[in-house]
C-alpha positions as CSV (number, residue, x, y, z in Angstrom):
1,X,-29.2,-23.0,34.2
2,X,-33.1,-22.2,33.2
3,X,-31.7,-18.5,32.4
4,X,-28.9,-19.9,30.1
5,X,-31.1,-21.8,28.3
6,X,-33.5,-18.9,28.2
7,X,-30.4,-16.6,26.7
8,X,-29.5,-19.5,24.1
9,X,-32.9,-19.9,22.9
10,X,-33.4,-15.9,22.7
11,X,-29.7,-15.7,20.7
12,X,-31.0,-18.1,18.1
13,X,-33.8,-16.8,17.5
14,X,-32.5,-12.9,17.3
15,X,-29.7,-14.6,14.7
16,X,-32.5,-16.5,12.7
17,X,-34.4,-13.2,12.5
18,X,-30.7,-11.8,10.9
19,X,-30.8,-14.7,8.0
20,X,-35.0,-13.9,7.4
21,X,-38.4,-15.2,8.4
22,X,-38.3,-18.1,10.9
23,X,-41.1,-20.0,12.5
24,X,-42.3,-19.3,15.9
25,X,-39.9,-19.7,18.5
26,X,-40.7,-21.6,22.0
27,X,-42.1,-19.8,24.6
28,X,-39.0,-18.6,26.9
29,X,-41.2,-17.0,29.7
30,X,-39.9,-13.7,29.5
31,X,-41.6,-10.6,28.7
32,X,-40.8,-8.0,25.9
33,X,-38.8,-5.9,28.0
34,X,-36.8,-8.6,29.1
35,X,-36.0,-10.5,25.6
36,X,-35.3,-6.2,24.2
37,X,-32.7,-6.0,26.7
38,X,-30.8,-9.7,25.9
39,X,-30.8,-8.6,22.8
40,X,-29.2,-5.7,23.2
41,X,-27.0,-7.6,25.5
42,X,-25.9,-9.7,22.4
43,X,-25.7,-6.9,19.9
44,X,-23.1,-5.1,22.8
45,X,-21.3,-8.5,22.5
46,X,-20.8,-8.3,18.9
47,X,-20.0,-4.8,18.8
48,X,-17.0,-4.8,21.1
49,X,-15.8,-7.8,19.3
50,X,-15.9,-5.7,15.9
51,X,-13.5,-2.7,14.2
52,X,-13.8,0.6,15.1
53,X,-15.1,3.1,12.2
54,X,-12.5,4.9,12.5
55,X,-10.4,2.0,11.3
56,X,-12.3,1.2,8.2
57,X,-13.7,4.6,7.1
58,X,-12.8,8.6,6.8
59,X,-14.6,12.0,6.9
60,X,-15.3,13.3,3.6
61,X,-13.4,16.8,3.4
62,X,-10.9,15.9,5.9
63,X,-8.3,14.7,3.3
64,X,-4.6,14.6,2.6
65,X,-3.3,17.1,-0.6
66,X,-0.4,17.2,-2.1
67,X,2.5,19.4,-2.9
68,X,5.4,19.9,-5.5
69,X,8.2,22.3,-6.5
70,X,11.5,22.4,-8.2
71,X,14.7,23.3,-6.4
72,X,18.3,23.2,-6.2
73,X,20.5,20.9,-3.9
74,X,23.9,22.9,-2.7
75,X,27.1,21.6,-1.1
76,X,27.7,18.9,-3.3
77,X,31.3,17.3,-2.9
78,X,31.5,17.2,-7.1
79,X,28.2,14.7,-7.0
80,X,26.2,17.2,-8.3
81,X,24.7,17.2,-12.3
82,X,27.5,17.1,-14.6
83,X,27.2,20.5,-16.3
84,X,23.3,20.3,-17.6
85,X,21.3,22.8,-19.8
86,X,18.6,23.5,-16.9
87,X,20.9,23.0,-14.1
88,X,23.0,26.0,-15.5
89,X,19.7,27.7,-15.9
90,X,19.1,27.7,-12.5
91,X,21.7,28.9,-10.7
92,X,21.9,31.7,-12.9
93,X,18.7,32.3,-12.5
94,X,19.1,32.0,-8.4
95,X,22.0,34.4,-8.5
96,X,20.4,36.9,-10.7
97,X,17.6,37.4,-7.6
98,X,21.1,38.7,-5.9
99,X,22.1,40.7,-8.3
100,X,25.3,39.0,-9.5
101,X,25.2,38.0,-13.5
102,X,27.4,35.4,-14.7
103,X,29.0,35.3,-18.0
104,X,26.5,33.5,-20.1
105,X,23.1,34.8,-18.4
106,X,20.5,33.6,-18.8
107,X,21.7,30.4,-20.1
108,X,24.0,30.2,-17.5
109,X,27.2,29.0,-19.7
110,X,29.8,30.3,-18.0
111,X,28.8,28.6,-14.2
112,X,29.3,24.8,-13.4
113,X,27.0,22.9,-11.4
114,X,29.5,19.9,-10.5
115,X,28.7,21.3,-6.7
116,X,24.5,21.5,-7.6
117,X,21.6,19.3,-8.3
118,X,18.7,20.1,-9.6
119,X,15.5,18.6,-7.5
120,X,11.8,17.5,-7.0
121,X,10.8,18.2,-4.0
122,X,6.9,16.5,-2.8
123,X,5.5,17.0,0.0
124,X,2.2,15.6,1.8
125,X,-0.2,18.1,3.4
126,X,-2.6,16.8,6.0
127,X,-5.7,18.5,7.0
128,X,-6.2,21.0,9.4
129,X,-2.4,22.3,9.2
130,X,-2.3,25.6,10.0
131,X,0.1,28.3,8.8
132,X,3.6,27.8,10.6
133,X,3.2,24.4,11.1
134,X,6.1,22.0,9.8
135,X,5.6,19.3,7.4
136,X,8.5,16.1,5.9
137,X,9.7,16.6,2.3
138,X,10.9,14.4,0.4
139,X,14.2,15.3,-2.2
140,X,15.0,13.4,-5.5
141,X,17.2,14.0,-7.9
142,X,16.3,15.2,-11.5
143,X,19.7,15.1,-13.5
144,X,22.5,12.8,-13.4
145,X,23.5,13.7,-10.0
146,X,25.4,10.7,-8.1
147,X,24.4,11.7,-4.3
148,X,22.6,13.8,-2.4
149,X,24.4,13.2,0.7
150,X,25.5,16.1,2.8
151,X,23.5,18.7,0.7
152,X,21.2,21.5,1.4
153,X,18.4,22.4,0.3
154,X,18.1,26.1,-1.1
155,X,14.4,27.6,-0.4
156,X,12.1,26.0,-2.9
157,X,7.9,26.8,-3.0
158,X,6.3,23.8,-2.8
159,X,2.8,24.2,-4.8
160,X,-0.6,22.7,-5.2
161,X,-3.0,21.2,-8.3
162,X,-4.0,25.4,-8.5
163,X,-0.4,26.1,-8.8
164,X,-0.8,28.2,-5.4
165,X,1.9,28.2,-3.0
166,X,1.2,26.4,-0.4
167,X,4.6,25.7,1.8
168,X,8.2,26.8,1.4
169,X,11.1,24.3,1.9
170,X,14.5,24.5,2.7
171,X,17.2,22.6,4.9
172,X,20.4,19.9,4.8
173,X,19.0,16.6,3.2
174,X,19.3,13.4,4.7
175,X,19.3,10.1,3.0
176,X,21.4,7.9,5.5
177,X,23.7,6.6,1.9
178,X,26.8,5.6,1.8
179,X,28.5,4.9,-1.8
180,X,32.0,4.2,-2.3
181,X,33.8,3.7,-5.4
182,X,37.0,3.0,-7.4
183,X,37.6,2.5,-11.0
184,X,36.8,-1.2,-11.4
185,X,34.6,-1.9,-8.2
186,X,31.6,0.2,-6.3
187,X,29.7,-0.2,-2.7
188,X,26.1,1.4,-1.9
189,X,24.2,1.4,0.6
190,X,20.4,3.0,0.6
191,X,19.4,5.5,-1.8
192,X,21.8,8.0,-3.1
193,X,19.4,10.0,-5.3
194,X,16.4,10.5,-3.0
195,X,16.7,12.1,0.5
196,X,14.3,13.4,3.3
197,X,14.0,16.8,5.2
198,X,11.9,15.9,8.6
199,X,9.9,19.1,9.0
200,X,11.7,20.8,6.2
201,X,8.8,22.5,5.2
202,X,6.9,25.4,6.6
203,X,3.1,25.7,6.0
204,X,2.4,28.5,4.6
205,X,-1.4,28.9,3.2
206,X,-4.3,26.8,5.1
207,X,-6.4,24.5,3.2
208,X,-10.4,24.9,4.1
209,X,-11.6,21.9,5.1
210,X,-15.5,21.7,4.9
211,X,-17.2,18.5,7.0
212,X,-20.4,19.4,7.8
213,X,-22.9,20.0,4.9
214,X,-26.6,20.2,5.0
215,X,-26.5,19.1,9.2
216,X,-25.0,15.7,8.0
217,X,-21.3,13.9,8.0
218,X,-20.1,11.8,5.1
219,X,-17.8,8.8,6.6
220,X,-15.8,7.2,3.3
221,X,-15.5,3.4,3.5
222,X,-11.7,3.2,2.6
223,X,-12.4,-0.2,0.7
224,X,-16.3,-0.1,-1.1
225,X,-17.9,-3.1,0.2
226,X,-22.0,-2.9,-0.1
227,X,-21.8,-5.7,3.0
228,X,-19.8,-3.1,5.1
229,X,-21.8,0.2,3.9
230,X,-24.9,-1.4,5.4
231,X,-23.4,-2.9,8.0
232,X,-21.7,0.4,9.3
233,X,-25.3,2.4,8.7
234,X,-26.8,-0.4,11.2
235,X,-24.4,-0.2,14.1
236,X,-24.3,3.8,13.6
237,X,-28.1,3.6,13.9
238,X,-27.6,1.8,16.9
239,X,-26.5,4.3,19.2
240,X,-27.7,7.0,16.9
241,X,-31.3,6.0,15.8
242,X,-32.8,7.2,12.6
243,X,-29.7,9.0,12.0
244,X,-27.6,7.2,9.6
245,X,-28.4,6.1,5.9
246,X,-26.0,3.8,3.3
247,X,-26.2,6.7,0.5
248,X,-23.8,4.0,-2.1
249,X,-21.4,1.1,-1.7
250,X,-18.9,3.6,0.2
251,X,-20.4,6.4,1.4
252,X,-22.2,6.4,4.9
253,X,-24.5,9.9,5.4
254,X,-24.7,10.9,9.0
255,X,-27.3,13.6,10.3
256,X,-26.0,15.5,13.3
257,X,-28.6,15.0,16.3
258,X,-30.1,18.2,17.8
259,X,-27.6,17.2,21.1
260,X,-24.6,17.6,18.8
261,X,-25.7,21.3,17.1
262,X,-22.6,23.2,17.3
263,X,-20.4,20.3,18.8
264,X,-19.8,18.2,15.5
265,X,-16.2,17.3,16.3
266,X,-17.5,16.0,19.4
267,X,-20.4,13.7,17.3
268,X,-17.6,12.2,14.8
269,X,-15.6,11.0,17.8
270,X,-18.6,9.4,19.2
271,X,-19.0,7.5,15.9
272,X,-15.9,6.6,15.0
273,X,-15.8,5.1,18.3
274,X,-18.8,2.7,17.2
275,X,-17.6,-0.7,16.1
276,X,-19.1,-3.0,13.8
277,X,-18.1,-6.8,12.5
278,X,-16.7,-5.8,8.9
279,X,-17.0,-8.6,6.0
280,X,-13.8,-9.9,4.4
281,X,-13.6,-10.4,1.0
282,X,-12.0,-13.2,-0.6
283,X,-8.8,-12.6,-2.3
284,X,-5.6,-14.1,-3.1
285,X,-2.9,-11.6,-3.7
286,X,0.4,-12.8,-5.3
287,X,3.3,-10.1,-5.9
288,X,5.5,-12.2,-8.1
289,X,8.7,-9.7,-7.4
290,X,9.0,-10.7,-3.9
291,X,7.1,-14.1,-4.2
292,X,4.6,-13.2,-1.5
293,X,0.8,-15.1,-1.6
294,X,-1.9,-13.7,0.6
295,X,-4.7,-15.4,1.4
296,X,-7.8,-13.9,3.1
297,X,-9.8,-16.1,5.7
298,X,-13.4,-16.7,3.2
299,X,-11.0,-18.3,0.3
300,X,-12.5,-21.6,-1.1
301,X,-11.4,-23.9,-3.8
302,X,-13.5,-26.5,-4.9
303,X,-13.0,-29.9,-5.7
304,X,-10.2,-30.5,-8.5
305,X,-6.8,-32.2,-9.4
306,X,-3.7,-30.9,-9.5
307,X,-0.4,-31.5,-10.9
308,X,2.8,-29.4,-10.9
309,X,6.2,-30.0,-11.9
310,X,9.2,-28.1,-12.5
311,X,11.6,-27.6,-15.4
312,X,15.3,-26.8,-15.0
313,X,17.5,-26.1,-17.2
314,X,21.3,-26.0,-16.9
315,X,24.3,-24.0,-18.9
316,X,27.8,-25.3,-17.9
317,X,30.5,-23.5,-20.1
318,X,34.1,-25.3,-20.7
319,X,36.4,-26.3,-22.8
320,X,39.3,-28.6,-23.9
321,X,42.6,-28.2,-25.2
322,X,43.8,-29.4,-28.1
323,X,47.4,-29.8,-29.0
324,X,49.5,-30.6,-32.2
325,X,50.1,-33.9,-32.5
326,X,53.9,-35.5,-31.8
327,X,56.5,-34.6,-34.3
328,X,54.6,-31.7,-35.6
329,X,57.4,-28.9,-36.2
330,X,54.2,-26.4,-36.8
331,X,51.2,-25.5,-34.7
332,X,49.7,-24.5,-31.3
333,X,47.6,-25.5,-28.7
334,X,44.2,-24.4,-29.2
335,X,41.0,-24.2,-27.0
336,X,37.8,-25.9,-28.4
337,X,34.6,-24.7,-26.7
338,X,32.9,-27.6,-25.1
339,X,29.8,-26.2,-23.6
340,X,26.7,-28.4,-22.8
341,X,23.0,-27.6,-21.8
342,X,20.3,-29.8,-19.6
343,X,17.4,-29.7,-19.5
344,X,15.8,-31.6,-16.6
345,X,12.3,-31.8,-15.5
346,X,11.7,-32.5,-11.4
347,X,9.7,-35.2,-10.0
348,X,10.0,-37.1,-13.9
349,X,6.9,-39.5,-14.0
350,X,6.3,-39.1,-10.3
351,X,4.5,-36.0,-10.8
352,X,1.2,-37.1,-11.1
353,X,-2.2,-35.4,-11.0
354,X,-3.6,-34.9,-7.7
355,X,-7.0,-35.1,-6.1
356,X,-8.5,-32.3,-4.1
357,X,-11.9,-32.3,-2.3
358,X,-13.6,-29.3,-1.5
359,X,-11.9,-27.1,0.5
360,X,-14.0,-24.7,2.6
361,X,-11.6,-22.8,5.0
362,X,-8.5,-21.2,3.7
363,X,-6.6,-23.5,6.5
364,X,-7.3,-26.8,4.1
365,X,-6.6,-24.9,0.9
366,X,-3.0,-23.7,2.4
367,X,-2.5,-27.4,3.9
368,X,-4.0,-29.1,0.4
369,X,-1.4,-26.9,-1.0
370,X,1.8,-27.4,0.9
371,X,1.3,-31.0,0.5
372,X,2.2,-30.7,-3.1
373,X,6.3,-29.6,-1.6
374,X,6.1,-26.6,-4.5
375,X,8.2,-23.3,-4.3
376,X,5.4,-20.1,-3.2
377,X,6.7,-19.5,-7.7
378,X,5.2,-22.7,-8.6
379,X,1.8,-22.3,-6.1
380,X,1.7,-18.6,-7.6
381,X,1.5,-20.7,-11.2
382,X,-1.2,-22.7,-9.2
383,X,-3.5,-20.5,-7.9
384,X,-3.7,-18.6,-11.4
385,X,-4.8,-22.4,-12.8
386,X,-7.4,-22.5,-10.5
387,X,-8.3,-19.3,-11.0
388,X,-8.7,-20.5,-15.1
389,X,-10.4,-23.5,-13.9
390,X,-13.2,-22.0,-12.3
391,X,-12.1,-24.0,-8.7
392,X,-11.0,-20.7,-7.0
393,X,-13.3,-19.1,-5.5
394,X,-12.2,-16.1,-4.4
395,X,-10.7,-13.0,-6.6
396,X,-7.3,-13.0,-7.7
397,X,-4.9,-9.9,-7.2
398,X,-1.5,-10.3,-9.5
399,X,1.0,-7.5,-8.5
């Protein structure tokens, strides 16, 4: 009992020291040594409860590139472009390499590309490939070609931003689509236009990837955050010390310790393997095409009224007949349009403006919220209101 009363009285103190100055704290009866070693006791705690760095940051140089080329789809069951200029151009520019000429070379006039479709092909390069390694393409259509589906791929250079080759693709496309059609009615399903080559492309030039420079290691916050740039320079410092500096608000500068000369992929799996307790921002995100609200945990909206109501309107089309009258020996029955339009506010008077207290925890503001029985469209209309108000305190994303 008398130690856990010891620990508690050593935690508050270490945690007041966090926030600034604090008075003197009681005497606990335990030497230097001993309070050093709760307090790295706690600082463990809070570490293994945190995100790995790996999670949050990257190694500067060890980055993603990417790649683009032009090529030609083959084996097209007549879904291919429908006789363009450039689509001509290339296949009689392919079958030139082979030493045929067509009629119409170069323009390519007298070949039909009903069977062909001109492509983009991208591709996503990730560090450290080496040559012969196999990367995913991705295929999309470039003319007016209906579907891709059971094409191949003819051998297509895939470059980079210095317009060096860097890979060479090639194989049968696949875009799992299915479209059927007849003159007056049509079924898809999935993507026609855009199709996928899993390993379609051979590496065929290395990218240098530089990570060390000057004896020190860059880790890249993926998210800036000055809260988490300092934090992550503090719990590196911990197991590192006098290693680590915050160099802006996301870039972490690591010197290499003697230990690690010559083992540096060794030392940047010991750090990312250090874990820290990251700060969340607060945000509400709303994309309005799906009508999806996200609401981080440090949202807050203060106190404020709110009223919401909702406006319908409604288009009936019809009609009435109208007929000649009896006796007539002229005449016809005639349609008269008789269409009519509502419009219709919800809720009427009952919609009345609403009190809200404070709200401190994004569990009140979602239950504050859902008491007002509004469609996530109408809350979206809400939280940009309280945005305007001033009452939201958080930042607000609109996608």
């Amino acid at each position: 009992m008398k130690k856990t009363i010891i620990a508690s009285l050593v935690l508050a103190q270490w945690f007041s020291a966090q926030a600034g100055p604090a008075p003197a704290a009681p005497s606990t009866g335990l030497d230097a040594a001993q309070i050093a070693a709760l307090r790295e006791q706690m600082f463990e705690a809070r570490r293994t409860r945190g995100v790995r760095v790996k999670d949050l940051a990257d190694v500067k140089g060890a980055r993603h590139n990417q790649l683009v080329g032009y090529g030609l789809v083959v084996g097209l069951n007549n879904t291919g472009d429908k006789d363009t200029v450039y689509s001509k151009q290339s296949i009689a520019n392919l079958l030139l390499r082979y030493g045929i000429r067509v009629p119409g070379a170069p323009d390519g006039t007298g070949v039909s590309s009903k069977n062909v479709a001109a492509v983009m092909v991208i591709a996503d390069i990730p560090p450290f490939v080496k040559n012969g390694a196999k990367i995913d393409v991705i295929v999309s259509a470039l003319g007016d070609a209906t579907t891709l589906t059971g094409g191949v791929l003819i051998q297509t250079p895939l470059l980079g931003a210095d317009n060096k080759v860097y890979a060479v693709a090639q194989g049968p496309v696949s875009n799992n689509s299915l479209m059927a059609a007849t003159d007056n009615a049509a079924v898809q399903v999935n993507h026609p236009t855009t199709a996928q080559i899993v390993g379609g492309a051979l590496v065929e030039r290395e990218i240098p990837v530089t990570l060390v420079k000057d004896n020190a290691i860059d880790f890249i916050l993926r998210e800036h955050d000055f809260s988490d740039t300092a934090r992550l320079a503090e719990a590196i410092n911990q197991k590192f010390p006098l290693s680590t500096r915050a160099v802006d608000g996301n870039t972490v500068r690591v010197e290499i310790p003697e230990d690690y000369q010559g083992a540096h992929i060794d030392f940047i799996a010991q750090v990312q393997q250090v874990t820290l307790a990251p700060d969340t921002k607060a945000r509400v995100v709303i994309n309005e095409r799906t009508g999806t609200i996200v609401a981080t945990s440090p949202v807050r909206v203060a106190a404020c009224a709110v009223a919401q109501g909702n406006v319908v309107i409604t288009i009936a089309k019809g009609g009435n007949v109208s007929q000649p009258g009896a006796g007539a020996t002229v005449g016809s029955s005639v349609t008269v349009p008789a269409d009519t339009v509502t419009i219709t506010e919800e809720g009427g008077n009952r919609r009345q403006l609403v009190p809200f207290r404070d709200m401190p925890t994004v569990e009140e503001v979602a239950t504050s919220l859902n008491a007002l029985q509004v469609s996530p469209r109408d809350m979206m209309a809400i939280f940009q209101a309280l945005k305007q108000a001033g009452a939201l305190k958080a930042e607000l994303l609109i996608k």
